[in-house]
C-alpha atoms as one frame of an Amber mdcrd trajectory, in Angstrom:
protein
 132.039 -44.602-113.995 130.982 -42.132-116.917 133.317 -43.941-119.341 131.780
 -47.292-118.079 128.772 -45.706-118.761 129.235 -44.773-122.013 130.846 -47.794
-123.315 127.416 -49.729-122.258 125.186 -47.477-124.559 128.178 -47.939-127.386
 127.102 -51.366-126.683 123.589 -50.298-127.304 124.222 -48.628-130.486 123.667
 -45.604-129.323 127.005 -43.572-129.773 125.528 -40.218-129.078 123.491 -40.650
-126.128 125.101 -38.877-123.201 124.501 -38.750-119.642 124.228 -34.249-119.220
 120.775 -34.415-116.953 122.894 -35.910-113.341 120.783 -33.606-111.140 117.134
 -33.707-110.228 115.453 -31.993-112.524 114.347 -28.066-111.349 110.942 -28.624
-111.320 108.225 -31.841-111.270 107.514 -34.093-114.399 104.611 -33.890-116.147
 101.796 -35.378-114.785  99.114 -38.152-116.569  96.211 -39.003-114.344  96.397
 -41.339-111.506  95.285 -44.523-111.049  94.104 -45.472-107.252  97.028 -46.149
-104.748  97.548 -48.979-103.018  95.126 -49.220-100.739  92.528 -49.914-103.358
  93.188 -53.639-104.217  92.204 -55.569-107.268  90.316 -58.792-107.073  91.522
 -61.782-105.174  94.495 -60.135-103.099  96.615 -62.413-100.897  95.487 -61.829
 -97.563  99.158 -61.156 -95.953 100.697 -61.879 -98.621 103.995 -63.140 -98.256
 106.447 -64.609-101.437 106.317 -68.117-101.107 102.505 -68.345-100.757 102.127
 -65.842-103.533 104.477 -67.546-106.168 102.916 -71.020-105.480  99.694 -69.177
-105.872 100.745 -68.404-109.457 102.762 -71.677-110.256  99.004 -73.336-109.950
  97.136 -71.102-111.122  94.310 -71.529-113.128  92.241 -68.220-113.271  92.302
 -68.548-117.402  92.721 -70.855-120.246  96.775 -69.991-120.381  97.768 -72.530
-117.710  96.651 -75.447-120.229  99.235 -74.376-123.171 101.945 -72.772-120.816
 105.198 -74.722-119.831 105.606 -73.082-116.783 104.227 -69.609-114.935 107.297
 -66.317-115.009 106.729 -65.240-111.659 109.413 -62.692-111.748 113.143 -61.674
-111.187 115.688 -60.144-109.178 115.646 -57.853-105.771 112.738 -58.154-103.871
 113.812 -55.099-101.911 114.495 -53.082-105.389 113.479 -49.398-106.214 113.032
 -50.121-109.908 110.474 -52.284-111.265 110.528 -52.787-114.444 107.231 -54.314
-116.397 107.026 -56.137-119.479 103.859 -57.661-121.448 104.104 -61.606-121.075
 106.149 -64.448-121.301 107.853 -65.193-125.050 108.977 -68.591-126.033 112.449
 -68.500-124.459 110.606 -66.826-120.951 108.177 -69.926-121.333 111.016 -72.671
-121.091 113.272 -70.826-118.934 110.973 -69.778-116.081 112.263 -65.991-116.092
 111.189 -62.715-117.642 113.539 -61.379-120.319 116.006 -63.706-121.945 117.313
 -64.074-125.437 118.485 -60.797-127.389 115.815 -58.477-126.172 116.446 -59.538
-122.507 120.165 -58.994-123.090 119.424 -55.433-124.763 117.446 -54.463-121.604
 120.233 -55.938-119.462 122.261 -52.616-121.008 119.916 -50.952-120.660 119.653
 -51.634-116.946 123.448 -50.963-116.643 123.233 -47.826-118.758 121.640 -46.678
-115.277 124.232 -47.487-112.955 121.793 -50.570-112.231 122.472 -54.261-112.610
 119.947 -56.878-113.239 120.046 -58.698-109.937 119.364 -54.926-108.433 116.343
 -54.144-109.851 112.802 -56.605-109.903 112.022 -57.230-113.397 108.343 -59.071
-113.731 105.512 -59.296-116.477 101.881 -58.076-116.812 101.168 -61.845-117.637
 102.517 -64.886-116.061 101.798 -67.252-118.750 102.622 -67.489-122.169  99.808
 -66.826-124.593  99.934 -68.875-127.814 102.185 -68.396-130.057 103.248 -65.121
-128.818 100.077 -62.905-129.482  99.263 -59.921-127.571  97.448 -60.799-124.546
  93.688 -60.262-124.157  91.624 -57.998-121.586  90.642 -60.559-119.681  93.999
 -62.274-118.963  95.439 -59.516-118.111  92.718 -58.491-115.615  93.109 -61.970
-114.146  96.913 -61.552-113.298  96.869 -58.212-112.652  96.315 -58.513-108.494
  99.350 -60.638-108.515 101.350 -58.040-109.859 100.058 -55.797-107.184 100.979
 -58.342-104.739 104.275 -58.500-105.890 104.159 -54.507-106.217 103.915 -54.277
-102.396 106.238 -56.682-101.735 108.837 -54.915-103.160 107.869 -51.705-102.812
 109.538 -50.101-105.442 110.000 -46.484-105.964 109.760 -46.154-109.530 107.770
 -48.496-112.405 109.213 -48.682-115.714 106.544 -49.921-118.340 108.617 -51.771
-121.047 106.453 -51.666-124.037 102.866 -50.578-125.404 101.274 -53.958-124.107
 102.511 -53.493-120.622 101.694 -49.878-120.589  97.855 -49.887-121.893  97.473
 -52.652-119.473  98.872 -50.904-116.512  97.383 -47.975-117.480  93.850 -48.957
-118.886  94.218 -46.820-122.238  94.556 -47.504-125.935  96.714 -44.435-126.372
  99.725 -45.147-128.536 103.077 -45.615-126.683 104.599 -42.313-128.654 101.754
 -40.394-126.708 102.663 -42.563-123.266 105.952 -41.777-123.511 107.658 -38.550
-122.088 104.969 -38.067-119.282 105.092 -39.711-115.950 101.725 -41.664-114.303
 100.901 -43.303-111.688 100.340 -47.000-110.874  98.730 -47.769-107.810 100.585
 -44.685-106.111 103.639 -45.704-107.541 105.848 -43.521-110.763 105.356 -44.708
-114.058 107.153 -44.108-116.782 107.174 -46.004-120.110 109.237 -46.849-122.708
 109.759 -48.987-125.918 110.515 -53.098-126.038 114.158 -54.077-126.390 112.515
 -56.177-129.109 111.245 -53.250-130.842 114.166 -51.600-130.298 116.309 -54.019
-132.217 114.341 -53.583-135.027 114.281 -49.611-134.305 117.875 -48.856-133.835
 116.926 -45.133-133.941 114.593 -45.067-131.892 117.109 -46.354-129.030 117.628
 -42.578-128.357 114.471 -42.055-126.933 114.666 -45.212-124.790 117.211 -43.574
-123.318 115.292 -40.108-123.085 112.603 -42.539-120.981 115.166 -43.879-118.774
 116.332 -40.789-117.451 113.242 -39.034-116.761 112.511 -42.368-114.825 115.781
 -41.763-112.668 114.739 -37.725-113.076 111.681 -38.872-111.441 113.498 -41.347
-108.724 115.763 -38.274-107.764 112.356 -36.160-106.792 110.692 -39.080-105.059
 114.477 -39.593-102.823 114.657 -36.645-101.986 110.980 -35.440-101.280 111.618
 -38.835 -98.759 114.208 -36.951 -97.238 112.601 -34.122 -96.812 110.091 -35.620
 -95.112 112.255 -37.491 -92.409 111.314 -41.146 -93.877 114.692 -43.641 -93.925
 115.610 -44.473 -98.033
């Protein structure tokens, strides 16, 4: 499994990263401020929300001026029951015509990523802050994102996850209502609606940034650092995994 392991980040570029941090760590993460839990909904919930309702909700909608240049929404991807999430900014081009989050290089480079975990795509729920494509690839503004972002809190309790994985600056100031650069994001773990958050760089960035794939890597084990406390706090406290 290690050699496996290692092989993937080879893949990756990353020769040196290795794989020394196995056990929880000895004492918690560092700590950003929370945002509410749960329980505290953003506008227009889905009143028992279920996923069929909730992703024809999205194929129609119409909440801002994205649905007229889009192709089609990007609902999302992969185990509905999953305990990583992972979150990226919006549909690209490729996303746009193929329906799903994450294709072309950048989706392949996260695919390693994924597996550098022990994970495979189809075991973790992979989704964006936007649904639609904005034109021409630009960042997406305030008020988009504050229109999709109660479907992503739908989908959030459907799944359930366990930990949140912010994939780039967009998707982390969004999620985390900030302007604070990504480099001061990174290495601290928040909260989303209850929920860990850590965040990390885009695989797009990344293959522009080969050396900064070492720190991608940092982020991805504090986020399974992280998912080792939450598992077994869990068990400590009697609830079933």
């Amino acid at each position: 499994m290690e050699s496996q392991r290692r092989a993937r980040l080879r893949r990756m570029g990353i020769d040196t990263w290795t794989l020394k941090d196995q056990s929880p760590p000895h004492g918690p993460p560092s700590l950003s401020a929370p945002l509410p839990a749960l329980s505290v909904t953003t506008e227009s919930p889905v009143e028992g929300t279920d996923w069929g309702p909730l992703e024809e909700r999205v194929r129609h909608c119409q909440r801002c001026p994205l649905h007229e240049t889009r192709t089609q929404t990007v609902f999302g991807i992969g185990d509905m029951n999953a305990r990583w999430m992972f979150i990226g900014e919006a549909p690209g081009e490729q996303e746009d015509l193929k329906g799903e989050p994450f294709v072309g290089r950048a989706g392949q480079l996260l695919d390693e990523m994924i597996k550098a975990l022990g994970l495979e795509r189809s075991s973790v729920y992979i989704a964006n802050v936007l649904k639609c494509r904005p034109p021409k690839n630009r960042d997406p503004l305030p008020f988009e994102a504050d229109a999709c972002e109660s479907y992503l809190v739908d989908q959030l309790r459907l799944v359930s996850p366990s930990i949140l994985v912010a994939v780039g600056r967009i998707a982390a100031q969004n999620l985390l209502k900030t302007t604070t650069p990504i480099g001061k994001l990174r290495g601290l773990v928040h909260n989303y609606h209850g929920i860990p958050l850590v965040v990390t760089y885009h695989p797009a960035y990344l293959l522009r940034a080969q050396t900064e794939k070492r720190r991608a890597w940092e982020d991805l084990k504090l986020a399974r650092q992280t998912l080792a406390g939450v598992t077994l706090k869990r068990a400590s406290d009697g609830l079933h995994l």
